[in-house]
Structures are given as C-alpha cells and as structure tokens.
VOPAGU-2260 file (C-alpha; in pm, 1 decimal, decimal comma):
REM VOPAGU-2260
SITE   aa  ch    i         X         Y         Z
SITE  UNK   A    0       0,0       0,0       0,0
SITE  UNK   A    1     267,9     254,7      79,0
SITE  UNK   A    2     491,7     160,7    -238,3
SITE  UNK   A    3     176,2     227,6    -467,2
SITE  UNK   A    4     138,6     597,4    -236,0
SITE  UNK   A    5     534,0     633,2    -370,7
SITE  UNK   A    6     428,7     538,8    -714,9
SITE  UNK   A    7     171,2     789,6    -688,1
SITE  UNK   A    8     359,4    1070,1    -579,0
SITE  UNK   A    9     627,9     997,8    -808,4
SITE  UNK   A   10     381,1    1040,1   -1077,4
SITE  UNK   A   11     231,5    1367,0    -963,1
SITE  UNK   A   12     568,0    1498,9    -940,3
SITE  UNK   A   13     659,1    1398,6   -1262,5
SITE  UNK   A   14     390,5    1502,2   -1489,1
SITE  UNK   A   15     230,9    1756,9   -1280,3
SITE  UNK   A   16    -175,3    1549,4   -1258,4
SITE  UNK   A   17    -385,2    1554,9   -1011,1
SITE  UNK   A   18    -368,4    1261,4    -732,0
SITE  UNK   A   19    -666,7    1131,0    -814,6
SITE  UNK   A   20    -599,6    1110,8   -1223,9
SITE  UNK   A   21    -196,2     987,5   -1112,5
SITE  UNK   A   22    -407,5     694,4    -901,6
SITE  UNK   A   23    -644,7     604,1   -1191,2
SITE  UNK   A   24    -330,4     569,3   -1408,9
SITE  UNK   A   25    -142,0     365,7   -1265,4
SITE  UNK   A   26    -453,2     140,8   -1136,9
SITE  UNK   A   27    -493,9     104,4   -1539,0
SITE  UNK   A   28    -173,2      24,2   -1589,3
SITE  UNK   A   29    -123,1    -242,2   -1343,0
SITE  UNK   A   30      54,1      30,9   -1097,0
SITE  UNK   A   31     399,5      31,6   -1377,0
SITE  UNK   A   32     501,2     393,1   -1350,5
SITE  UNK   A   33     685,0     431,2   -1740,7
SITE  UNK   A   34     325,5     236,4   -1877,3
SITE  UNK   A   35     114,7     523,1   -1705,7
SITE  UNK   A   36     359,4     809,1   -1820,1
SITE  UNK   A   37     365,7     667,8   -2157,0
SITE  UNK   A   38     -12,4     656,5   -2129,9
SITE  UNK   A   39    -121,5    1066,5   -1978,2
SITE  UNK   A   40     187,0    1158,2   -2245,1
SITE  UNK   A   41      -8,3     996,8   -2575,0
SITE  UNK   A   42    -320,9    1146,8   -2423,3
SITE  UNK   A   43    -140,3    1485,5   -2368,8
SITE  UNK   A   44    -237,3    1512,1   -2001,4
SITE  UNK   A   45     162,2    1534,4   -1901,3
SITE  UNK   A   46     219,1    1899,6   -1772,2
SITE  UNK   A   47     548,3    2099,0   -1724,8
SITE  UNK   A   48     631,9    2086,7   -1355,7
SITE  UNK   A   49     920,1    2239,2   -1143,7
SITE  UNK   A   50    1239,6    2243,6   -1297,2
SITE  UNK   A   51    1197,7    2025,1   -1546,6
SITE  UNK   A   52     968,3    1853,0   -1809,0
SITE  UNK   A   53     983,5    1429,7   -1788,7
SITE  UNK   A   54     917,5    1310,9   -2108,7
SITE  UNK   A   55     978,0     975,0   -2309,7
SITE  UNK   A   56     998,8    1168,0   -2657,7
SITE  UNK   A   57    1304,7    1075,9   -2803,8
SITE  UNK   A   58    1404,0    1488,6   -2808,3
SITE  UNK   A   59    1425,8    1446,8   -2412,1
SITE  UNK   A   60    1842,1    1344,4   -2264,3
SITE  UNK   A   61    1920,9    1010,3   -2165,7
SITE  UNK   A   62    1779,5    1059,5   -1809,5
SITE  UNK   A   63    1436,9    1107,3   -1970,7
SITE  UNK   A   64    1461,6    1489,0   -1868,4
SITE  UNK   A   65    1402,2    1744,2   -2157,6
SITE  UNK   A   66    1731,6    1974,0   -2274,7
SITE  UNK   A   67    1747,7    2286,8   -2182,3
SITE  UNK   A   68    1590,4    2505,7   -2461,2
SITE  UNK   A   69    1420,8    2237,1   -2582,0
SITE  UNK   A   70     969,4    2313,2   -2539,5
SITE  UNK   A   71    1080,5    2601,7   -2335,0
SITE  UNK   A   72    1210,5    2421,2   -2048,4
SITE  UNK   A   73    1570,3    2605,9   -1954,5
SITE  UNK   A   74    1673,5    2478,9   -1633,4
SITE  UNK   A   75    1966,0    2725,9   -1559,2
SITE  UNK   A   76    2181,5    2796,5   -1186,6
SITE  UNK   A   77    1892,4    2975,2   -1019,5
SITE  UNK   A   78    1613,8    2683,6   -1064,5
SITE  UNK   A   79    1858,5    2389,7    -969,1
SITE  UNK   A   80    1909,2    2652,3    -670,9
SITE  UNK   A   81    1522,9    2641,6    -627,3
SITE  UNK   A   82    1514,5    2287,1    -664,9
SITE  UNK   A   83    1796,5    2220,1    -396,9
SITE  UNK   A   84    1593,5    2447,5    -161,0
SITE  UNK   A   85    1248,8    2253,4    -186,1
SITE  UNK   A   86    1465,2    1957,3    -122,9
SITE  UNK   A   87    1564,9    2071,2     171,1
SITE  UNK   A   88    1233,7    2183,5     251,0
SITE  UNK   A   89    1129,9    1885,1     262,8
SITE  UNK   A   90    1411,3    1711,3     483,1
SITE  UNK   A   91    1332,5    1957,6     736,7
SITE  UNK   A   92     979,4    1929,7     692,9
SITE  UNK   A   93    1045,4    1542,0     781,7
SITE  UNK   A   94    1305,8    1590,0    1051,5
SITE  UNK   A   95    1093,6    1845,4    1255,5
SITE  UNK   A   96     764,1    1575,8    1249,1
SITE  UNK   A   97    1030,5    1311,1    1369,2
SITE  UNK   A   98    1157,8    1525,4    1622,0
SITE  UNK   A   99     764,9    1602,5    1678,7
SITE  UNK   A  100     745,2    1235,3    1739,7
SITE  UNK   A  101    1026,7    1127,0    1909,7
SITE  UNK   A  102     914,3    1433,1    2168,1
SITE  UNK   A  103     551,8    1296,2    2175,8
SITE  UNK   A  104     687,1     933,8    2285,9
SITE  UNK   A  105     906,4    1096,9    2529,2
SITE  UNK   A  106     681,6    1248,3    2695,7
SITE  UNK   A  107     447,9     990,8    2673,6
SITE  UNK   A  108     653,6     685,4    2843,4
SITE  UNK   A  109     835,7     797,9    3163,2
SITE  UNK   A  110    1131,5     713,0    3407,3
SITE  UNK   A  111    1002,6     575,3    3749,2
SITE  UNK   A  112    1234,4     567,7    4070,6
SITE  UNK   A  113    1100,9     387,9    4350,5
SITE  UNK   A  114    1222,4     221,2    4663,5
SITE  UNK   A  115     973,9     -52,2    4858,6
SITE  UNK   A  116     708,7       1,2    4617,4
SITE  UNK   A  117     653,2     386,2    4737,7
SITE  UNK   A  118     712,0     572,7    4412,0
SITE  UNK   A  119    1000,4     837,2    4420,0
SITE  UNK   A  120    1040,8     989,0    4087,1
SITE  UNK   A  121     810,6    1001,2    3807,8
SITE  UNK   A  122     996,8    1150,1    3527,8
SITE  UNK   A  123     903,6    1225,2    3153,1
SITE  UNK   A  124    1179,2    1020,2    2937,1
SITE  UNK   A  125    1230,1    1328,9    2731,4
SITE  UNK   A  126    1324,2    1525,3    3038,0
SITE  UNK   A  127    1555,6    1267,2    3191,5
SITE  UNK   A  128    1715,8    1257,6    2806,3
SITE  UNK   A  129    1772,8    1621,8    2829,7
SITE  UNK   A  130    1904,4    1570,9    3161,2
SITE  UNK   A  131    2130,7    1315,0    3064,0
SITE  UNK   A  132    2235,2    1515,2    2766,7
SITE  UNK   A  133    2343,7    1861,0    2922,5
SITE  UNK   A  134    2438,9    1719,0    3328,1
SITE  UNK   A  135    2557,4    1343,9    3224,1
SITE  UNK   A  136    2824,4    1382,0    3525,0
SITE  UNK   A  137    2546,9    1464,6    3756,1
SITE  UNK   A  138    2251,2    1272,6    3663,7
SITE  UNK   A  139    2496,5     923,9    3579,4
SITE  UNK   A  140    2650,2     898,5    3955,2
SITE  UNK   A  141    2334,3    1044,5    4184,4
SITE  UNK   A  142    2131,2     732,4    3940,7
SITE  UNK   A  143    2407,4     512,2    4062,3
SITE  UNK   A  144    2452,9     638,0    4408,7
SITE  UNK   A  145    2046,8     575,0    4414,2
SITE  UNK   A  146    2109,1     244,8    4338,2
SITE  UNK   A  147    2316,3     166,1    4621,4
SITE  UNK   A  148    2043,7     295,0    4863,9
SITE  UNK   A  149    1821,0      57,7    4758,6
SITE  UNK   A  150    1606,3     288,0    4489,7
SITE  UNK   A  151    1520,8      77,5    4168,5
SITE  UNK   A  152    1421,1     236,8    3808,8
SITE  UNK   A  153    1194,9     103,3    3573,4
SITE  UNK   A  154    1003,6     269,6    3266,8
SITE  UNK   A  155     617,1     308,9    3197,2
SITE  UNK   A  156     443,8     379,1    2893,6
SITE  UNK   A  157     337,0     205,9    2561,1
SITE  UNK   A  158     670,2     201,1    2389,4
SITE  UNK   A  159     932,9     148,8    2701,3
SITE  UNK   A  160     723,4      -7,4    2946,9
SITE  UNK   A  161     774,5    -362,8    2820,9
SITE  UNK   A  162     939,6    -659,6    3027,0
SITE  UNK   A  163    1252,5    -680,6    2858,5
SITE  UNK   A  164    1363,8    -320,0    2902,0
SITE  UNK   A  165    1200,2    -348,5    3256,5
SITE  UNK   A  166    1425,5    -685,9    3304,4
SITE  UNK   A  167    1708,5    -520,6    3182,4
SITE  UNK   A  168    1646,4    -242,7    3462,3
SITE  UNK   A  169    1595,4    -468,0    3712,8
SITE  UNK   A  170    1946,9    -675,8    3630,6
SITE  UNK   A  171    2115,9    -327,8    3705,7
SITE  UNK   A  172    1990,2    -331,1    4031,6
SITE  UNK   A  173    2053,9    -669,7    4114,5
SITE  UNK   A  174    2446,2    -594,1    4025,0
SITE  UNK   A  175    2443,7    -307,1    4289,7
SITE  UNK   A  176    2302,6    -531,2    4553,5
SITE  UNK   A  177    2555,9    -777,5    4506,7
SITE  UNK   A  178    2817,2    -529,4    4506,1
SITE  UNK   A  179    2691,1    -397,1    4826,0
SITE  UNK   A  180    2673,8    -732,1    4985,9
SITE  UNK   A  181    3067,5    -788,7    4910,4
SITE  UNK   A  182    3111,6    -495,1    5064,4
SITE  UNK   A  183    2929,3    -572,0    5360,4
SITE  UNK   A  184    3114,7    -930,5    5394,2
C-alpha cells in the first residue's frame, strides 16, 4: 500500500496530474510507472512541472529529462538553486515531524524511581534525556549512588514499558546489591 502511495507521488511529481488522475493511471496500468507516463503523455495530459519537463519523446536526454531550450524548459543555476531548496524543505519538513514524534513518545513513556514500592520519581523520558544530555556527570553517579540505597528504576508507557527493558532495569539493580553485599562481607 505505501509503495503504490510512492508510485503515486512519483507520478504527480513527474507530470504535474492531479492525485486522483496519477491513481487512476497507474490502477490502469497495473501500478507500472513508465506504462502510465507513456499513457497521460499519448493522451497529452503530461504537464510541465518544477524544474523540469519528464518526457519519453526521443528529443528528451538520456535521463528522460528534456534539454534545456528544448519546449521552453531552460533549467539554468537559479532553478537547480530552487530545486535544492524545496529539497531541503522537505528534509526539514520530515526531521521536525520526527523530532515532533520522538518528543511525543518521550513524553508519553516515563522514568520511574522507587524504593519498597513507594514511588520516588516520576519523570518524563524526554526530560531525563535532556538531563542526561546537558548534566551526564550529575545525573549518571546520583542514578548510581540511588542504586546503592536501595532505589530501583523502571520505565512506563506504551513504547518502554515492556518486560525486557524493565528486566534489563531490574538486572542493574541486582548488580548493585551484590556489590553492596561484598562490601558488607
């Protein structure tokens, strides 16, 4: 389903159609992307779009783009520039909606500190990252120091609050207590 979206988009961008005709083209076609250019192109439904004009006429390059000067397509410095820049656009468009995420998750799963089953610390993972991040030689030893009084962490949430991580947690603890106990002896 989301390769025949990419098939879809790739179409719009290339000939400039709507999404719906781009959809009923390739569902004609069998979803092959050259078929349903070669198609809208015979029945003149390909429009000029962007920088450049795709084309399978034989006057078009060898990467199926049309020359410059040829059907009034010139695709000089400042519209590669232009390209380059919705490029980017788009990479930052995507990064900030994974950052977007990746807060959203954070914030929705959390850090728990507890010792005897009273609860200590409940603490948003995307704070404790941040803390981690900017005071690692603070945060790192008190979380270690914590463990030697006895204090256990554990996660809860949808994403981090599953056994193994929990497990994983737990085995950290365990490996203080014995350390304390050698001590002790």
């Amino acid at each position: 389903m989301a390769q025949n979206l990419d098939l879809v988009e790739k179409l719009i961008e290339r000939t400039g159609i709507s999404y719906g005709e781009a959809k009923a083209a390739l569902e004609e076609t069998g979803w092959d992307i050259l078929e349903a250019l070669i198609m809208l192109e015979a029945q003149g439904r390909v429009r000029e779009t962007g920088t450049s004009r795709y084309s399978t006429n034989s006057e078009a390059g060898s990467d199926g783009q049309s020359q410059p000067g040829q059907d009034g397509a010139n695709a000089g410095p400042g519209k590669e520039k232009s390209a380059s820049g919705e490029n980017f656009k788009k990479f930052a468009k995507r990064f900030g909606l994974w950052i977007r995420d990746l807060v959203d998750k954070g914030n929705k799963n959390s850090l728990r500190m507890h010792r005897k089953n009273e609860k200590l610390i409940d603490l948003p993972v995307t704070v404790f990252l941040l803390l981690l991040i900017f005071c690692f030689w603070v945060v790192l030893p008190l979380m270690i120091v914590a463990l030697f009084f006895g204090c256990r962490f554990s996660f809860s949430g949808n994403e981090l609050g599953k056994d193994g991580i929990n497990n994983a947690m737990g085995k950290a603890t365990d490996i203080a207590d014995e350390i304390k106990q050698e001590f002790k002896s």
